[in-house]
N, C-alpha and C positions, 0 to 999 in steps of 0.2 A: 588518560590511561588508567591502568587498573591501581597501579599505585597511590593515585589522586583521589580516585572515589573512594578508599579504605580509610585515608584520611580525611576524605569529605564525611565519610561517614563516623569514624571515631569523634571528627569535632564537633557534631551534629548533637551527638549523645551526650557529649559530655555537659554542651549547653540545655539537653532534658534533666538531664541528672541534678544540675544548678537550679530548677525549678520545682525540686520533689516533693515542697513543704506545700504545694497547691493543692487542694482537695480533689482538684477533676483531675490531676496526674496521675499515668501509673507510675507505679514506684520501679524503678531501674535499680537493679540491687549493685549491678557490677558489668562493667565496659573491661573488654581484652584482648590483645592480639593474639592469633596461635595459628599457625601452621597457613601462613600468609593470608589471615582472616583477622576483620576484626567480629570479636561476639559483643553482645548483649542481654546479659541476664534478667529479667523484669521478673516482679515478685509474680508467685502464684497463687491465682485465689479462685475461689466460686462464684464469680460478678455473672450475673446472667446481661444474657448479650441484649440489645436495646430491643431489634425487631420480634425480641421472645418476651420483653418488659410490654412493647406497648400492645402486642395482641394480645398478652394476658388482661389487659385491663382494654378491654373493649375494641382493641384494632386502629386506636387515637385516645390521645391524651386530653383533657381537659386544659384551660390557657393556664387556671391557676393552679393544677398539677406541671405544667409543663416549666410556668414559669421560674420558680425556684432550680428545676431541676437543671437549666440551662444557663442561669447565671453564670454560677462557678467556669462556663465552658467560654465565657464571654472573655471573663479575668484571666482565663490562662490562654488563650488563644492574644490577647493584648501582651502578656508578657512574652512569649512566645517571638512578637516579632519585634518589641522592644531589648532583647536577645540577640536578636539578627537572624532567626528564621522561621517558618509558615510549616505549618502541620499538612497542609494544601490537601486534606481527603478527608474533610470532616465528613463524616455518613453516617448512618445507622448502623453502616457496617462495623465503623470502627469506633462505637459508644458499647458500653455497658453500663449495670447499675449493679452497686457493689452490695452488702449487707446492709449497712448503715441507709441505703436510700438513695445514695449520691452517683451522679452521671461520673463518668468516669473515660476519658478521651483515651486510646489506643492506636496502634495499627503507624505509628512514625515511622517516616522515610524521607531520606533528604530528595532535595529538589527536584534534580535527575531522573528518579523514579514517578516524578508526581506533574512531568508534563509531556510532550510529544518531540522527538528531533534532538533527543540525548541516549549518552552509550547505554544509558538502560533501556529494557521494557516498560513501558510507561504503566504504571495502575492507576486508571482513573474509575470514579464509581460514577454509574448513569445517572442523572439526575438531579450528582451530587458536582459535578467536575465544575468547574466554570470554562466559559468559552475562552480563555486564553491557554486553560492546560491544552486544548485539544490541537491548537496551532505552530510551527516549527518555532523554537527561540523566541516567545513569548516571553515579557517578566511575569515570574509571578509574586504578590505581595497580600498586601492585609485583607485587599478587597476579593480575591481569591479563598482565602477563607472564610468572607465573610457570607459570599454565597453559600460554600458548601454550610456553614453552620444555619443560615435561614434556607436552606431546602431542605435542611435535616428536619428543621423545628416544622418548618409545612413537612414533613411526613411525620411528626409526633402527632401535628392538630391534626391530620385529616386521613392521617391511616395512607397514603397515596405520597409517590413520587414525583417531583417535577416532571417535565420532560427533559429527555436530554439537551445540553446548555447545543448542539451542530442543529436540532429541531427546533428549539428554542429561541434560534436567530432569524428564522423564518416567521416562526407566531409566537409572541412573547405570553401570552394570556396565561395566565395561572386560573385553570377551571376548577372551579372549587364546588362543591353541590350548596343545595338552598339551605339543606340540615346542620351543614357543616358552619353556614355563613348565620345562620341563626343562633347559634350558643357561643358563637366568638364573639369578645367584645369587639365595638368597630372598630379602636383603634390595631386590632391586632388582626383584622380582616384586611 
């Protein structure tokens, strides 16, 4: 009921808010209820958004550009569900890079929102979803994230999106071109 998802969603926040000192977090200024709503204030800034980062610099990122910048998304995405919950929509959609250089994770939503066969609308990103969000009453957990954050990093190195995880189960191949598979190291091909 709707009373439940307010407080699904109040306790959701409050568990981001506990993690503000990470660098790839945004910063959550203030959590509130009002007018049988809960809000969420997140600081404001000039982060340019990721798919406007990586076509400024050639349309794909280099491994040892990419690498650094994905760490930090490793370590809050581990603490995250050592917390007790999954960000479950890592995308390009929902990265930016801040002033300072650093990737910066956005766009949270509790569970509910982030799989198929709950009182929400589901948002799931192409490419980026895993095949359990798109199925009724799936779990979702670490490994869930963990695709969307390596389909994300394959659209930093290669400019190109997976395909979707319902295509995906049909033909798993990740087709990568010869250019691409040539300046990547092999362990990260």
């Amino acid at each position: 009921n709707y009373s439940v998802a307010v407080s699904d969603f109040e306790n959701y926040y409050k568990k981001i808010m506990s993690l503000s000192d990470m660098s790839a977090m945004v910063v959550v200024e203030d959590i509130f209820r009002e007018n049988n709503t809960c809000y969420v204030i997140e600081e404001n800034n000039d982060n340019v958004p990721f798919t406007e980062y990586v076509a400024k610099n050639g349309g794909h990122l280099e491994w040892d550009d990419a690498r650094p910048l994905f760490m930090p998304i490793i370590s809050l995405l581990e603490a995250l569900h050592k917390v007790g919950i999954g960000h479950y929509a890592v995308s390009p959609s929902n990265l930016s890079v801040n002033s300072e250089g650093k990737l910066i994770l956005n766009g949270f939503s509790t569970e509910n929102e982030r799989k198929r066969g709950t009182m929400l609308k589901s948002q799931l990103f192409s490419g980026c979803g895993a095949p359990e969000q798109y199925r009724n009453d799936n779990v979702l957990d670490d490994a869930t994230d963990i695709y969307g954050f390596t389909a994300t990093l394959f659209f930093a190195l290669t400019g190109n999106l997976p395909a979707n995880a319902k295509d995906r189960t049909k033909d798993s191949r990740l087709l990568i071109s010869t250019n691409t598979v040539k300046r990547l190291p092999p362990h990260v091909v």
